[in-house]
Every structure is written in structure tokens, then in C-alpha cells.
TORROTI-808068 format. One record per atom (N, C-alpha, C, O): residue in three letters; x, y, z. Coordinates in steps of 0.02 Angstrom, whole numbers, plus 50000, padded with zeros to 5 digits. Each point is the difference from the previous one (the first is absolute). Layout:
<recs>
AlaXYZ;...
</recs>
This chain:
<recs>
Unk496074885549277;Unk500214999949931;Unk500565005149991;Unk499935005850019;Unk500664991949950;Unk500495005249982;Unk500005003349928;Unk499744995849964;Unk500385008250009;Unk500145002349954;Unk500615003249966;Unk500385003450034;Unk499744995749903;Unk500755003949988;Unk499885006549975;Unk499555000649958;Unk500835005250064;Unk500265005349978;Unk500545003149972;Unk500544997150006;Unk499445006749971;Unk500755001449926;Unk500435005150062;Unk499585002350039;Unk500904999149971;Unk500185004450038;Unk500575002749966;Unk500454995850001;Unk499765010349965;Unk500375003049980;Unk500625002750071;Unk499925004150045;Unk500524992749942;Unk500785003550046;Unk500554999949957;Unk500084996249953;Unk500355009150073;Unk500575003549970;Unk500444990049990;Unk499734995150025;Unk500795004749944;Unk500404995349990;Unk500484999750082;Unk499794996750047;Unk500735006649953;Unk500155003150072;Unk499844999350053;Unk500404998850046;Unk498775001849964;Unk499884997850067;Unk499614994249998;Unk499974997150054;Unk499745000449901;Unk499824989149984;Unk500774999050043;Unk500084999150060;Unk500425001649888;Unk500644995450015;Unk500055000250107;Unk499974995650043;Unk500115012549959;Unk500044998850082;Unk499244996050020;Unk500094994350021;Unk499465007049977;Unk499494994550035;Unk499944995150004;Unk499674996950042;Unk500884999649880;Unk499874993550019;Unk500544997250036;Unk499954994250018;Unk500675009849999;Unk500445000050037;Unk499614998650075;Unk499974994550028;Unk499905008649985;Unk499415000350072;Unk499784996250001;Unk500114995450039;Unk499395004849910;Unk499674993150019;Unk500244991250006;Unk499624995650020;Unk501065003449958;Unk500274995049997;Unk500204999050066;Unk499864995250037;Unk500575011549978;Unk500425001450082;Unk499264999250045;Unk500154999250059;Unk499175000749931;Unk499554998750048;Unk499654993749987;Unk499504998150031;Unk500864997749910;Unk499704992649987;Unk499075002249992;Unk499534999650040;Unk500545002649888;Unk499435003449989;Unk499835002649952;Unk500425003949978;Unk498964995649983;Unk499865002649943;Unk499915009049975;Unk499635003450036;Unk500554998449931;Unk499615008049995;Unk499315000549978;Unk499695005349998;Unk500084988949984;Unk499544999950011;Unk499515000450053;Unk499485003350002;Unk500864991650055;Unk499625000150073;Unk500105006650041;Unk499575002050039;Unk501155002049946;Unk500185006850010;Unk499595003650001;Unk499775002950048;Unk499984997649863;Unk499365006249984;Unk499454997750031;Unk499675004650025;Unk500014987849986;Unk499414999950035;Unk499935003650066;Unk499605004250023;Unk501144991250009;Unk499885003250083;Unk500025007949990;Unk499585003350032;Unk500774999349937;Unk499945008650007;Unk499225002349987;Unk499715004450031;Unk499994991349909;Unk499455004049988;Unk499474998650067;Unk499675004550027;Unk500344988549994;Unk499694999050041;Unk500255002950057;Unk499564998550041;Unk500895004949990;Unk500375001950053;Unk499675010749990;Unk499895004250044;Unk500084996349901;Unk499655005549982;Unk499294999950017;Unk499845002850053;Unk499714994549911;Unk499224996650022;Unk499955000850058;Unk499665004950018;Unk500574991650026;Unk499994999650082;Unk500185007250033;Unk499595003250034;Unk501114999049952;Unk499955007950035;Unk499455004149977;Unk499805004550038;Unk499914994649906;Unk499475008249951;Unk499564996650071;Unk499955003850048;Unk499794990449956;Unk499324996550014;Unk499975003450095;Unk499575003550026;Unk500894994449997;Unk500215003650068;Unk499915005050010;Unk499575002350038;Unk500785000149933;Unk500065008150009;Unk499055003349974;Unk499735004350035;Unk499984993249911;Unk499345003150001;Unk499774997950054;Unk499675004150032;Unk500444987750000;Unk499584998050054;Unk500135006350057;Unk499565003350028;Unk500914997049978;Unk500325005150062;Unk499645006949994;Unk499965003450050;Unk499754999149881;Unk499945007549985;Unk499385000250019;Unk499755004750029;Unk499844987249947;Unk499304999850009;Unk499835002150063;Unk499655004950007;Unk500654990750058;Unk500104999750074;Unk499915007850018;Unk499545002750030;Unk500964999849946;Unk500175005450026;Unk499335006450006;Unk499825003750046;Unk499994995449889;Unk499305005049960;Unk499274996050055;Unk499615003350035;Unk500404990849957;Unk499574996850032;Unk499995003650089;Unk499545001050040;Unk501065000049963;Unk500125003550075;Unk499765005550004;Unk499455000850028;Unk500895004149945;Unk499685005949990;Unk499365001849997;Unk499735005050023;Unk499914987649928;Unk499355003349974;Unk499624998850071;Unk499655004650019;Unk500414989450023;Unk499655000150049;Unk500305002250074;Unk499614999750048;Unk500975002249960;Unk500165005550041;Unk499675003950058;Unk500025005449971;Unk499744995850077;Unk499495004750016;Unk500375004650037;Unk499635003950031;Unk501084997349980;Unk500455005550014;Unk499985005149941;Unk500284998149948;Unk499405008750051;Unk500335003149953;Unk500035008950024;Unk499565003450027;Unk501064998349953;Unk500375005850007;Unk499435004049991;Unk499705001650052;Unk500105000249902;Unk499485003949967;Unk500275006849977;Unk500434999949956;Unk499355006650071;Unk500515005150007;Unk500315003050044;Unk500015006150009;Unk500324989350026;Unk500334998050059;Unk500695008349975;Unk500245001149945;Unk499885002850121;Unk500705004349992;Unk500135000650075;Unk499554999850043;Unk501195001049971;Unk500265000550047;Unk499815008650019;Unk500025004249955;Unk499794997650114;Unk499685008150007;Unk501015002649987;Unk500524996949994;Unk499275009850008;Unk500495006849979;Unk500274996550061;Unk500404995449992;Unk499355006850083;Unk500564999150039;Unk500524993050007;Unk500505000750036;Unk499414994749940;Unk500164994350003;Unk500474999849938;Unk500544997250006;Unk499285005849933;Unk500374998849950;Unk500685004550019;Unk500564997449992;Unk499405007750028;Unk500535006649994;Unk500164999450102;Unk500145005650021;Unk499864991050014;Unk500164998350070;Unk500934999250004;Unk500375000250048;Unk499734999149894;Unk500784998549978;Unk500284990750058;Unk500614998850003;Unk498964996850027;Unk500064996850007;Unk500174993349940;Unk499725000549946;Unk500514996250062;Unk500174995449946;Unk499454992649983;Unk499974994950035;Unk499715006449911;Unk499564995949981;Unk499964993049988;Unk499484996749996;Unk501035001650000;Unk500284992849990;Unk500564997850030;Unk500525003249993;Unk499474990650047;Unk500514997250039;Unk500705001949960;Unk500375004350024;Unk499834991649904;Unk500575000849968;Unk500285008350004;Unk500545001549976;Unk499085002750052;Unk500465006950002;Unk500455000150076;Unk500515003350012;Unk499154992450028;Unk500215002050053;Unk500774999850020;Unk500185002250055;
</recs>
């Protein structure tokens, strides 16, 4: 089911959209759908992705804890990470 919505835009930028949308053989209407729906889809991803991520973590069984590098190792003046070398 579709529904209509009122959408308030400046005068200025209607005129360019519907410029666009003509040059893309195309409604601004179908414009604002695909964007909103093109929006929907990235939010929906990206939580899927955050979920993944937490889900990882939570079951994880690597953990640092209070993991520190000893004195001699920290202050050895050797270089800790490849990119210094």
C-alpha cells in the first residue's frame, strides 16, 4: 500500500529536481522513494553489521584482561610496530 505525504521544499531546488529528474526519465517522486528506500537499507546494514560485531565480542573467548607489556619490553627502545621500522 502506498501513501501520500506533504513534503515542504524551497521553490529553487523543486525546479532543479525536476530538472533531474526529467534528464533521468523520471519522477521526483520515484527520486524521493529510491532515496528513502536507499536510506532504509544502509541504517538496516549497518545495525546488521554492529549487531555482528557485539555478537562477536560477546562470545569471543580471547580476552586481554589486564594484559601490560613488562618495563623491560616497554622502555627496550626497540620498535613496537612494523610501520616504525
Amino acid at each position: 500500500m502506498t501513501r501520500n505525504i506533504t513534503l515542504a521544499i524551497d521553490d529553487a531546488l523543486l525546479d532543479k529536481v525536476r530538472v533531474l529528474a526529467a534528464m533521468k526519465r523520471t519522477s521526483v517522486n520515484e527520486m524521493v522513494r529510491g532515496f528513502l528506500a536507499r536510506l532504509v537499507e544502509e541504517e538496516t546494514e549497518h545495525d546488521e553489521a554492529t549487531e555482528a560485531l557485539l555478537k562477536l565480542a560477546r562470545e569471543s573467548e580471547g580476552r586481554m584482561g589486564d594484559w601490560r607489556p613488562a618495563r623491560e619490553d616497554a622502555y627496550s627502545g626497540e620498535p613496537r610496530f612494523d610501520r616504525w621500522r
